[in-house]
C-alpha positions as a printed NumPy array, in Angstrom:
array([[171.942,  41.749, 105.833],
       [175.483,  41.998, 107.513],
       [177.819,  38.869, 107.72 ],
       [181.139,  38.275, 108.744],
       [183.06 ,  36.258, 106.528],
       [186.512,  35.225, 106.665],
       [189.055,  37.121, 105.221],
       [192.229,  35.67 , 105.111],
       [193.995,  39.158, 103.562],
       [196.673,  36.788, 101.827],
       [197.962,  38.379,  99.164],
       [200.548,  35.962,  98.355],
       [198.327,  33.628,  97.883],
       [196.097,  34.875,  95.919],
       [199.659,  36.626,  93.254],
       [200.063,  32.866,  93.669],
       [197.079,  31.445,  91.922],
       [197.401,  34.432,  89.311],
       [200.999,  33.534,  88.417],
       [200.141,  29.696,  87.723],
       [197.149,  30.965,  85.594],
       [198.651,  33.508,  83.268],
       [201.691,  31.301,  82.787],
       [199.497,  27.903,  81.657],
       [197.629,  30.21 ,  79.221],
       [200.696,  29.845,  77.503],
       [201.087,  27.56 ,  74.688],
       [204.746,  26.21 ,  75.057],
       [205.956,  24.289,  78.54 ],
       [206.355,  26.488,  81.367],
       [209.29 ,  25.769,  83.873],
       [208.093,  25.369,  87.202],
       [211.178,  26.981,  88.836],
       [209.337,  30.446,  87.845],
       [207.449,  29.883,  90.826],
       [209.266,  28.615,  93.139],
       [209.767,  32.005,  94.323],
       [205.843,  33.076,  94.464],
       [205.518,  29.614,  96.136],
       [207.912,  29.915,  99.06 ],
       [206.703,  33.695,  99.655],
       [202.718,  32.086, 100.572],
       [204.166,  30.432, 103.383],
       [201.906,  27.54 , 102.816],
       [200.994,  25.954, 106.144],
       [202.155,  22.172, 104.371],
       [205.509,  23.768, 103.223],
       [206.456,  26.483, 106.08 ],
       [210.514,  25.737, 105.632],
       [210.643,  26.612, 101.701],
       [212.933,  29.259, 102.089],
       [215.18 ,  27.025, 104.431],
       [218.226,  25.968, 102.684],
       [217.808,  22.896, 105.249],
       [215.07 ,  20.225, 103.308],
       [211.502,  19.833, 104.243],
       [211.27 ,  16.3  , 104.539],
       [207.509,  16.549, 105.66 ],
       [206.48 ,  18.603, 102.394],
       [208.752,  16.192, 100.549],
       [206.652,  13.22 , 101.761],
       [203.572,  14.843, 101.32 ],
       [204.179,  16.024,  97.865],
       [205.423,  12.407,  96.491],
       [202.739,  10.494,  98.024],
       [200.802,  12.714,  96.203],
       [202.81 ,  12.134,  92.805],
       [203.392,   8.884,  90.505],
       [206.587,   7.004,  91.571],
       [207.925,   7.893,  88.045],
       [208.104,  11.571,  88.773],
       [211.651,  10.459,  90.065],
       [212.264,  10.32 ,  85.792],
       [209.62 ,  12.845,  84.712],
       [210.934,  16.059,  82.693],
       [207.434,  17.407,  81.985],
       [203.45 ,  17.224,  83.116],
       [200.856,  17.535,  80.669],
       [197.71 ,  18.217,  81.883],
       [194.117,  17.52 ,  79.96 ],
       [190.653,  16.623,  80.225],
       [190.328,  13.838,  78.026],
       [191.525,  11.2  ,  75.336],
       [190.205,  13.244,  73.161],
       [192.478,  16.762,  74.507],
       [195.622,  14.743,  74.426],
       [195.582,  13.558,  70.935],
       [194.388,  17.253,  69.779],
       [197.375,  18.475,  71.776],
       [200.129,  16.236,  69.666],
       [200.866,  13.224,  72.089],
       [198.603,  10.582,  70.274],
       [196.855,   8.054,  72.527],
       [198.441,   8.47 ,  75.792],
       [196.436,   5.362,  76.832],
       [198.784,   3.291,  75.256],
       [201.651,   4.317,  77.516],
       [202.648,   3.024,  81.023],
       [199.569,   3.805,  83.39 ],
       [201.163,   5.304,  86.628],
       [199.407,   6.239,  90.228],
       [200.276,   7.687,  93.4  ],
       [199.969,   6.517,  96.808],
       [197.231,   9.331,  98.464],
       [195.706,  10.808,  95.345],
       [193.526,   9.562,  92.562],
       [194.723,  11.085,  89.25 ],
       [194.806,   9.108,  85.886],
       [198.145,   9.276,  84.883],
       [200.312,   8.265,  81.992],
       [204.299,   7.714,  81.591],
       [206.067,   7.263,  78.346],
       [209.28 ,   6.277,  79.901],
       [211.095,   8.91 ,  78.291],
       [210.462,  11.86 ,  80.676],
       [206.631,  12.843,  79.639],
       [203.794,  12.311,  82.261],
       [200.412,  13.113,  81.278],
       [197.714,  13.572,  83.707],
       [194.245,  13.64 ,  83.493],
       [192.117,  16.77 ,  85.366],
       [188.483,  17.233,  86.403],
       [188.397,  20.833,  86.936],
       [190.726,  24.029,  88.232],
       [190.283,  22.292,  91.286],
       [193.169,  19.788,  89.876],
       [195.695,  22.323,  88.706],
       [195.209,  24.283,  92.538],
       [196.389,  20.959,  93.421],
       [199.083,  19.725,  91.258],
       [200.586,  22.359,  90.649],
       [201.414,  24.004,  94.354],
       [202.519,  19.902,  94.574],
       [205.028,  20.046,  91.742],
       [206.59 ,  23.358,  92.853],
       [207.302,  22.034,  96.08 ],
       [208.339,  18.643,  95.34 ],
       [210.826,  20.088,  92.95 ],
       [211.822,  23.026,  95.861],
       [212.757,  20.049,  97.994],
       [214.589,  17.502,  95.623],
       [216.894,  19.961,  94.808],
       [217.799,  21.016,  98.324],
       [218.558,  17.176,  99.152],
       [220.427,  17.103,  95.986],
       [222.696,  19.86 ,  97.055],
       [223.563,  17.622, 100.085],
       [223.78 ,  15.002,  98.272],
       [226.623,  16.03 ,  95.737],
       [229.668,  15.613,  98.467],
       [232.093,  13.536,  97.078],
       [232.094,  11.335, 100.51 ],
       [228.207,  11.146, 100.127],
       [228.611,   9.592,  96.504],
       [231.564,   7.542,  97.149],
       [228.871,   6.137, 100.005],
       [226.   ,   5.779,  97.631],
       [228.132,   3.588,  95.149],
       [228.332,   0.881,  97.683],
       [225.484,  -1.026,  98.134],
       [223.347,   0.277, 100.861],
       [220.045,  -1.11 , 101.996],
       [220.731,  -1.156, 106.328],
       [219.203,   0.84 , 109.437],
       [222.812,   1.595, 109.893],
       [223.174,   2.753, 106.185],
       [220.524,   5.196, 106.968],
       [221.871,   6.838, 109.978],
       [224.999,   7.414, 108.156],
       [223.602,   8.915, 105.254],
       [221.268,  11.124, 107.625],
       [224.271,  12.517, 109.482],
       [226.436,  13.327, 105.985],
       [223.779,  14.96 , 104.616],
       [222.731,  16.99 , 108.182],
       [219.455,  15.67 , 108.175],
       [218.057,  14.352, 111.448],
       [217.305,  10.384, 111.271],
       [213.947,  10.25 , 112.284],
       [213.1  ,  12.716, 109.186],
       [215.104,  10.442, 106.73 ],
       [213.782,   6.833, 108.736],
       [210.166,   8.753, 107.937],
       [211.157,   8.67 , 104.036],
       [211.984,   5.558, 103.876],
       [209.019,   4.205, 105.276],
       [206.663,   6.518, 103.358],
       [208.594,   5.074,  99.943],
       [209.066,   1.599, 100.887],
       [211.188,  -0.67 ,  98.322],
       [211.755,   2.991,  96.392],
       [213.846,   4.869,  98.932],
       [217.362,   3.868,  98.054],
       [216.44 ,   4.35 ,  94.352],
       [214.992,   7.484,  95.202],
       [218.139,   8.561,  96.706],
       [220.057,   7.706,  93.796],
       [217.775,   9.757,  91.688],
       [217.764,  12.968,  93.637],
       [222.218,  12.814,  93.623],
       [222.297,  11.823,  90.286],
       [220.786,  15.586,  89.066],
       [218.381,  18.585,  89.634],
       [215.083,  18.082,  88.759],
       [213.583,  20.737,  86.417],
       [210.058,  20.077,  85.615],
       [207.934,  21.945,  83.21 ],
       [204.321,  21.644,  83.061],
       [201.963,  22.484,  80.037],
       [197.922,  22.662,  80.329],
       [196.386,  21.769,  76.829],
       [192.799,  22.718,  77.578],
       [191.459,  24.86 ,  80.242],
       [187.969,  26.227,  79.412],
       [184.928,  25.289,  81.786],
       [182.989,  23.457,  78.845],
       [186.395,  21.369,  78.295],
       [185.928,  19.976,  82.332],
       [182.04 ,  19.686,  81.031],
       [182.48 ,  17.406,  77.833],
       [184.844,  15.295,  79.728],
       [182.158,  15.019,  82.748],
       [180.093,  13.96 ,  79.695],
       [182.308,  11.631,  78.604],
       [182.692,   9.906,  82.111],
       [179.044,   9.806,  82.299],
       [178.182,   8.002,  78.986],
       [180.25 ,   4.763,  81.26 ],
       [177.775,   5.255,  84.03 ],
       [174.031,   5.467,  81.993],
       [175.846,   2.523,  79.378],
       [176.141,   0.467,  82.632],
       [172.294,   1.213,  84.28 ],
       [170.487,   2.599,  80.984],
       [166.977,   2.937,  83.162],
       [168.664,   5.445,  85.244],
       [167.351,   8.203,  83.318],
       [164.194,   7.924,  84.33 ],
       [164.419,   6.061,  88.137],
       [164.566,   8.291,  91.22 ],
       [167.949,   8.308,  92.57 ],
       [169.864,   9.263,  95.767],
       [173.311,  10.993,  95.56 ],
       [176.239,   9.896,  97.397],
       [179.296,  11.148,  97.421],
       [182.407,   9.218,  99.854],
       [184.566,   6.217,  98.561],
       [184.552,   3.291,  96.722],
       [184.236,   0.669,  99.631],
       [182.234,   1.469, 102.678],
       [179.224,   2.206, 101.061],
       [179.67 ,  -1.278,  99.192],
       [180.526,  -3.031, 102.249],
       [177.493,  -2.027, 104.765],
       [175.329,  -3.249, 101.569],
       [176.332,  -6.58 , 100.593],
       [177.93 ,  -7.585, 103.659],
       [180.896,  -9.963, 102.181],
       [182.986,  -9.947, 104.636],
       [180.974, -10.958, 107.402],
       [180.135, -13.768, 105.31 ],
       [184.239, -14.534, 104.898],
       [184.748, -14.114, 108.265],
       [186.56 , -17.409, 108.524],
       [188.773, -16.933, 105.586],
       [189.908, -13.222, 106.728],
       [190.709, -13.841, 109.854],
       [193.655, -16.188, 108.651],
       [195.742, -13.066, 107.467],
       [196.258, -12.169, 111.337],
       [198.318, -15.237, 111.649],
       [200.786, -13.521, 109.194],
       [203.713, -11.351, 111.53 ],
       [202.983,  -8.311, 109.856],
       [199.402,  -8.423, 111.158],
       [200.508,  -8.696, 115.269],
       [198.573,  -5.262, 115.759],
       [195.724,  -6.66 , 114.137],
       [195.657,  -9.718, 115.998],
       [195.862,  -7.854, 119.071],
       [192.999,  -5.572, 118.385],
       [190.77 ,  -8.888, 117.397],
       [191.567, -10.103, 120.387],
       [190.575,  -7.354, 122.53 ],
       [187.196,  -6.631, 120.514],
       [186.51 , -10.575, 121.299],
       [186.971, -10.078, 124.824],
       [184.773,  -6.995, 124.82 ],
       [188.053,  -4.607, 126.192],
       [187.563,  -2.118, 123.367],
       [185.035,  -0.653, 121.555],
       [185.777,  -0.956, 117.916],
       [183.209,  -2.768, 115.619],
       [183.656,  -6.259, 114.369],
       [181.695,  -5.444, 111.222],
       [184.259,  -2.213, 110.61 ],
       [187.202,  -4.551, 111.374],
       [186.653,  -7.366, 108.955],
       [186.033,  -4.442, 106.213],
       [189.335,  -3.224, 106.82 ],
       [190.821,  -6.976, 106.829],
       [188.715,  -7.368, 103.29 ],
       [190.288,  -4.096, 102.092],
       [194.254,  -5.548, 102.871],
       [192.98 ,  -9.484, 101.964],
       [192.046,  -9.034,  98.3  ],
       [195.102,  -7.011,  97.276],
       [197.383, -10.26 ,  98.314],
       [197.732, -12.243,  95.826],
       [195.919, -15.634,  97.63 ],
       [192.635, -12.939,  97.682],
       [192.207, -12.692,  93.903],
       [189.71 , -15.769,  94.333],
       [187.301, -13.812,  97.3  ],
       [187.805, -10.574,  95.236],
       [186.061, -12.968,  92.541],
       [183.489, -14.039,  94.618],
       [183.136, -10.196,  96.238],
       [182.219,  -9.222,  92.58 ],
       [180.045, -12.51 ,  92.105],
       [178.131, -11.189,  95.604],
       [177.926,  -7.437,  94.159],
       [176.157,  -8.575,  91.252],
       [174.049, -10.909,  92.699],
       [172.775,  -7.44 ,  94.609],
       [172.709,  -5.719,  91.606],
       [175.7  ,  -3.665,  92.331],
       [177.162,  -1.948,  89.261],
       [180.56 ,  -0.775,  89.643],
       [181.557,   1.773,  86.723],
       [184.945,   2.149,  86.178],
       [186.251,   5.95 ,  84.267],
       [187.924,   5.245,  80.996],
       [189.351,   7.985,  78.376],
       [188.728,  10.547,  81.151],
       [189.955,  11.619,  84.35 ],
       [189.528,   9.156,  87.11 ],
       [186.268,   9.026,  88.867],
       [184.541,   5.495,  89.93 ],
       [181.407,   5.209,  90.328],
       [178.533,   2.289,  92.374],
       [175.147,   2.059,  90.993],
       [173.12 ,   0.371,  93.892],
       [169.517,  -0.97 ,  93.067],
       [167.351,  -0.393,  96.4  ],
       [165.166,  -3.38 ,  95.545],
       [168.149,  -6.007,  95.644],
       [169.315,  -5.137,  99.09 ],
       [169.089,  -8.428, 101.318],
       [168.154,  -8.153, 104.518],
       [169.672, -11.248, 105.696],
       [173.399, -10.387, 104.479],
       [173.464,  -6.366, 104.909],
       [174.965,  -4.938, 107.875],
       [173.481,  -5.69 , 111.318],
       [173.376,  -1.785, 111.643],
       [170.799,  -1.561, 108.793],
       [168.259,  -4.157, 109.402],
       [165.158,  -2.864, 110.597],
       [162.092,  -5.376, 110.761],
       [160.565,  -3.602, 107.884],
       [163.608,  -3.796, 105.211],
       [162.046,  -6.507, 103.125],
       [159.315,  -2.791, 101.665],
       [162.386,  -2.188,  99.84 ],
       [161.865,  -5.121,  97.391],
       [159.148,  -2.427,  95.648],
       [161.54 ,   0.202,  95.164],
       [162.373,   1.91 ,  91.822],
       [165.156,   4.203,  93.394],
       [169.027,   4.048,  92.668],
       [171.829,   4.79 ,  95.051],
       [174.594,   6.731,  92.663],
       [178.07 ,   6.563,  95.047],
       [180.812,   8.714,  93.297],
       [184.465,   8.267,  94.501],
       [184.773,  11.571,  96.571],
       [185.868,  14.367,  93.436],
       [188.452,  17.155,  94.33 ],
       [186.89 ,  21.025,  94.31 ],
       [185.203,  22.123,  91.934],
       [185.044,  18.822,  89.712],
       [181.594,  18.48 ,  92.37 ],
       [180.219,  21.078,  90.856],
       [180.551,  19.964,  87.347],
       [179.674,  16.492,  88.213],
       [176.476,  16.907,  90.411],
       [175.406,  19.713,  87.901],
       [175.501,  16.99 ,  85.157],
       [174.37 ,  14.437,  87.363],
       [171.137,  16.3  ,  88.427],
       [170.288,  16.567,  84.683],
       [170.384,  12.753,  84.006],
       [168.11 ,  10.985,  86.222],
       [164.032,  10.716,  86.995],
       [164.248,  12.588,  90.165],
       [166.45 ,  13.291,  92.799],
       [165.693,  12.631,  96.39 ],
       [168.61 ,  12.994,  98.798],
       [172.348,  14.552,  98.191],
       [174.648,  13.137, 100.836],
       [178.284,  14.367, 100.707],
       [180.908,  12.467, 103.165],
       [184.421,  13.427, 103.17 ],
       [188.082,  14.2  , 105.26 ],
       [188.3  ,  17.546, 106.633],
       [190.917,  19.332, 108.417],
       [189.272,  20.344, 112.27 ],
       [190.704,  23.723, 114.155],
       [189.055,  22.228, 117.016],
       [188.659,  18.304, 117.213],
       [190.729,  15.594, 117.143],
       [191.365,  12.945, 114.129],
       [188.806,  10.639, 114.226],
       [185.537,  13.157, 115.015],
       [183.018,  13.956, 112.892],
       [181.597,  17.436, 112.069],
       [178.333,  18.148, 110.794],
       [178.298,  21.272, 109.584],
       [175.602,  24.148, 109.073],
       [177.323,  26.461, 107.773],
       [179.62 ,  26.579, 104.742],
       [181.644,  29.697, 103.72 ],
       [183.04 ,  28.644,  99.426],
       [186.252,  30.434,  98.639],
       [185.036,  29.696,  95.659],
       [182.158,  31.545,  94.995],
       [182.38 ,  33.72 ,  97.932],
       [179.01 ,  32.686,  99.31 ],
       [177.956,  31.987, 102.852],
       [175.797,  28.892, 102.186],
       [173.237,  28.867, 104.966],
       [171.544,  24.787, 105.229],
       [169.448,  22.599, 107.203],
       [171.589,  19.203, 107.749],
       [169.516,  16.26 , 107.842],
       [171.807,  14.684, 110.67 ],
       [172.994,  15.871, 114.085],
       [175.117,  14.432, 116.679],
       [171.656,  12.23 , 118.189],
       [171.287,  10.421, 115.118],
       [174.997,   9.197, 114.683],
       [176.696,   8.881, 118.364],
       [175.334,   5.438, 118.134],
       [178.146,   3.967, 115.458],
       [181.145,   6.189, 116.41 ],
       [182.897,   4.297, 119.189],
       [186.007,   6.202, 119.356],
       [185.515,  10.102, 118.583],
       [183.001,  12.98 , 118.956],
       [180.155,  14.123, 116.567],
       [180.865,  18.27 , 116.288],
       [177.467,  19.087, 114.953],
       [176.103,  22.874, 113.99 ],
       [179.834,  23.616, 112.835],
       [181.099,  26.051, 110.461],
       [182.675,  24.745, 107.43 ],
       [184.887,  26.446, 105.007],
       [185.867,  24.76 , 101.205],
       [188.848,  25.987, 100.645],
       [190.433,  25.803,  97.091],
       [193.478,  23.939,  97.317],
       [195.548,  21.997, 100.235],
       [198.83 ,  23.689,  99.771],
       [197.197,  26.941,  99.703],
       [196.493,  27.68 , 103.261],
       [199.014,  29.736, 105.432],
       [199.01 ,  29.43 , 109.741],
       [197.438,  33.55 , 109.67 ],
       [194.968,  32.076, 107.325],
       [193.509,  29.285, 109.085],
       [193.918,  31.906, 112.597],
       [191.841,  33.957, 110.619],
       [188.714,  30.942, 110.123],
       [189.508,  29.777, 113.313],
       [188.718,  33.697, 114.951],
       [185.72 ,  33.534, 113.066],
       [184.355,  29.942, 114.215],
       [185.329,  28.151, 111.214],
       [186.598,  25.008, 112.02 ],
       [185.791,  22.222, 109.522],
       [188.154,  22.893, 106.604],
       [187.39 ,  20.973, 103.208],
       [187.353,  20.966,  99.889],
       [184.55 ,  19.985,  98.152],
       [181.106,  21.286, 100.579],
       [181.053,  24.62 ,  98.876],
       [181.005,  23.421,  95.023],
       [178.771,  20.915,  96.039],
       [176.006,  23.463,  97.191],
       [176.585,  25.28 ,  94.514],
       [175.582,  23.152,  91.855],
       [172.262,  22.175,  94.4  ],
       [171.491,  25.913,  94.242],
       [171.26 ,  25.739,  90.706],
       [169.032,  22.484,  90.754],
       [165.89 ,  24.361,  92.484],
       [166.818,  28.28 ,  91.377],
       [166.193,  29.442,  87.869],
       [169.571,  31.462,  88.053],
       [173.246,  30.657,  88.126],
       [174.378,  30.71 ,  91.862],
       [175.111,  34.078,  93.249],
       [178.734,  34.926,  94.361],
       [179.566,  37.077,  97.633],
       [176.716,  36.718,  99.179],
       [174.199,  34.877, 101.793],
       [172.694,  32.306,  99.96 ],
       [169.572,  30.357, 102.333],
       [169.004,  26.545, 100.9  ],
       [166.703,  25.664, 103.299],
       [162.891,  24.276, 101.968],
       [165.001,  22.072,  99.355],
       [162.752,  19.98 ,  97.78 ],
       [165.355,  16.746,  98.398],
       [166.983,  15.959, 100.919],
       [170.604,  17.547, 102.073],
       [173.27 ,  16.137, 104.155],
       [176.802,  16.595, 104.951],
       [179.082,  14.831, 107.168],
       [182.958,  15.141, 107.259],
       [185.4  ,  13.488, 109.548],
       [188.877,  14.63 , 111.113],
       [191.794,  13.603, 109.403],
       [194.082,  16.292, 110.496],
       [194.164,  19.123, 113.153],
       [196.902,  21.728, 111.398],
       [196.744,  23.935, 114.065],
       [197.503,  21.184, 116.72 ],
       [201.438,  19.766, 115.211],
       [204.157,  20.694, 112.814],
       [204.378,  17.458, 110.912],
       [201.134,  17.053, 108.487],
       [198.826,  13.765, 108.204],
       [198.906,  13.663, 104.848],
       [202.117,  11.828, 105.275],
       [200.512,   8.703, 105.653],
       [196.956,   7.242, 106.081],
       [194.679,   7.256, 108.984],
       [194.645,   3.501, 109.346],
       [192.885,   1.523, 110.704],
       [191.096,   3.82 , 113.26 ],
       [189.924,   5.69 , 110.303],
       [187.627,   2.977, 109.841],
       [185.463,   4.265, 112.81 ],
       [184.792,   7.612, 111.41 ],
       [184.055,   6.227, 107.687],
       [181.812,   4.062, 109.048],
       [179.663,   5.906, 111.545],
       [179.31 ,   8.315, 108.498],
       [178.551,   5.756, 105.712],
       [176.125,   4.266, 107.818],
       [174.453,   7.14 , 108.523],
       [174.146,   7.777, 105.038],
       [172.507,   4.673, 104.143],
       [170.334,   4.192, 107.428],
       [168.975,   7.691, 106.143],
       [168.544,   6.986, 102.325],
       [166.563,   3.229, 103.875],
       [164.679,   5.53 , 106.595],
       [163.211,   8.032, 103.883],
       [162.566,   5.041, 101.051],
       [160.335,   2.684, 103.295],
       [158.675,   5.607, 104.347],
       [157.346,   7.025, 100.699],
       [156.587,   3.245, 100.365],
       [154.478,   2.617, 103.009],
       [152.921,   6.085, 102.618],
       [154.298,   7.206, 105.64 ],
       [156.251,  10.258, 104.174]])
């Protein structure tokens, strides 16, 4: 059977990837300025002014929001899979040293204040990320640090300088325009001017070292994350069990229904200045002007309330409420960082949930044996791995949902593709599905964009590896939904009902699964639509509406199917 598949015919990236590999088979540090050049010749589509001598501010914010705040001090990035890898590879328990984060990407990290970061990976999928990250990062420090090394511009930076007028000054010594620099400082908060310091103060030369790269490595530390998860639900073994995999607080949310309960109490943050736009938009849902949700909003208000230090007392009684619904959050420890929600079907109360999942029938569920597993969203092809394992350890499986951000060649931020289609650079395959939603079933909950359904996905295998011919290239081809994890995900379900590893290059048909399948991302970027990426920031709160409409879908489904095999109906 012909198919046309997209061919992006980048060779650069691809001598990328291969550099990066051969050079972390080594067993010494490798300097990350021997790619630099490799890395500016892809002409990635999130770094297109590499080769400018002028910096990238947009890469630059986009690569440190995507990096621990100590990478300002880091000399070298060790990468393993486990506790275990680390103190194999020399650098004892790296457990005991400073745990570090970044703003837009979940990676447990480690600093030991003297120049050594060690980061914890899932799969390949983690070094297609970090790495590309770290070249450019470093690409970009050192072109502002060129600027920077004026004797007027350090005779400036030895004063004191903290102003709005401070910043336009330093924008115009350094020929940068404002509005680039004003972007900086708002993506790095309290850590601009020390940031600035940094970068004048000297180059950065980073070298990276991989300790451990073998697939049964990312398999024995998916083992080791897992032990957390059955020590927390031991019956799980042998219950039936729906997979989810989206984030670590809508799906928790719709359930319990907290915050509607602490309506009272949330609504005081709007009286705080830095809330005005929130008080505004509660006003105008109240007087019925806009469409947004008032169960959606008061989740987002939850979200900012109980990381204030006056909402350590609701997060208590949150937790108090999870339990009482036999929620089981599992937190990842000694391994890379992956939470997970174990939700018991039978303890869902119909009085509390979600307005938009009561049905008059909900109290059937009281009978029900089956499990809800909710991962955190993995990157690439940690999916694989994880639902591969996953599928192994419980009584049966009877639904995979997968919800995530995607990148849309055709929408706007804010829609919602349901795809049909999935090409995996991966494997190569053409992954041919039958989605249990479609536009009819969710263009009841999203108030603000469009559902795109029988779309044309493609995973792709890292963010920074994408070029503007490449994405033409989908785009010419009606691929429009670009993600990461779709493809690895129906991988591993090919495996779960085949007696055979999954193919590679070719059409694989997955419909007549034996559990059910569905896949929903949402727009948080259009690349082909701006120069300046998303992934600067966060989608705020109007990405609420899209998480939402698809998290609700997802559990309106998973109730839909369970009261039916209860009441025979199936």
């Amino acid at each position: 059977m012909d198919r046309t598949v997209p061919r992006t015919g980048s060779e650069e990236i691809e001598l990328y990837i291969r550099t990066y590999y051969s050079l972390l088979r080594s067993t010494t540090d490798v300097q990350i300025r021997t790619l630099e050049e490799v890395h500016a010749n892809m002409g990635s589509a999130l770094h297109p002014h590499a080769r400018s001598s002028s910096p990238d501010i947009s890469a630059f914010i986009y690569t440190g929001l995507r990096l621990p705040s100590c990478i300002s001090q880091v000399e070298r990035v060790i990468l393993g899979q486990s506790q275990e890898v680390f103190e194999q590879g020399g650098f004892g328990d790296v457990e005991s040293w400073e745990p570090v984060s970044a703003a837009a990407r979940r990676r447990r990290s480690y600093y030991d204040g003297k120049g050594t970061l060690a980061c914890y990976i899932a799969s390949r999928s983690d070094i297609d990320d970090l790495l590309p990250t770290l070249t450019a990062f470093q690409i970009e420090w050192n072109k502002l640090h060129a600027r920077l090394r004026g004797e007027q511009v350090q005779s400036f930076l030895q004063e004191s300088r903290t102003g709005e007028q401070d910043l336009a000054v330093l924008a115009e010594g350094i020929g940068v325009d404002p509005e680039e620099l004003w972007r900086l400082r708002d993506a790095r908060g309290e850590d601009f001017w020390p940031l600035i310091h940094s970068i004048a103060a000297d180059r950065k030369r980073l070298k990276v070292r991989l300790l451990a790269g073998s697939l049964n490595d990312y398999r024995r530390a998916t083992q080791i994350w897992w032990e957390q998860v059955e020590h927390a639900l031991p019956s799980l073994i042998r219950r039936p069990a729906y997979f989810v995999s989206s984030n670590t607080h809508s799906m928790v949310n719709l359930f319990t229904g907290f915050a509607l309960l602490h309506e009272e109490e949330l609504l005081a943050l709007l009286d705080r200045p830095e809330h005005a736009d929130l008080a505004e938009e509660w006003s105008q849902i109240e007087a019925d002007k806009v469409p947004s949700s008032r169960e959606n909003f008061l989740y987002y208000v939850l979200k900012k309330y109980v990381r204030t230090p006056e909402g350590k007392k609701l997060q208590k009684a949150r937790r108090a409420a999870e339990a009482e619904c036999c929620v089981h959050r599992v937190s990842s420890e000694h391994s890379f960082d992956l939470d997970v929600q174990l939700f018991e079907l039978s303890s869902l109360q119909p009085e509390t949930t979600d307005p938009r999942l009561r049905r008059p029938d909900l109290g059937l569920l009281k009978d029900s044996d089956a499990v809800v597993v909710n991962i955190d969203y993995p990157l690439g092809m940690a999916a694989y791995i994880v639902l591969s394992n996953f599928a192994t350890r419980v009584g049966e499986l009877r639904g995979v949902y997968i919800m995530g951000k995607a990148a849309s060649l055709n929408g706007v931020v804010g829609d919602v593709m349901v795809p049909s289609v999935v090409f995996d650079e991966h494997s190569q395959n053409t992954f041919l599905f039958e989605n249990c939603f479609d536009a009819g079933y969710m263009d009841r909950d999203l108030q603000y964009g469009t559902v795109l359904d029988n779309q044309k996905a493609v995973s792709v295998v890292g963010t920074f590896l994408q070029t503007p011919s490449y994405m033409d290239v989908f785009y010419r081809e009606g691929y429009t939904d670009i993600e990461m994890e779709a493809g690895p995900y129906l991988s591993a379900i090919y495996e779960m009902y085949r007696p055979k590893r999954h193919p590679t290059n070719e059409i694989v048909n997955l419909h007549g699964l034996p559990f059910d399948l569905g896949i929903l991302h949402y727009a948080s970027d259009t690349p082909l639509s701006k120069g300046v990426n998303l992934g600067e920031g966060s989608m705020s709160y109007f990405g609420m509406d899209p998480t939402y409409a698809t998290s609700v879908a997802i559990w309106r489904r998973i109730i839909e199917l369970e009261i039916e095999r209860l009441s025979g109906t199936a």
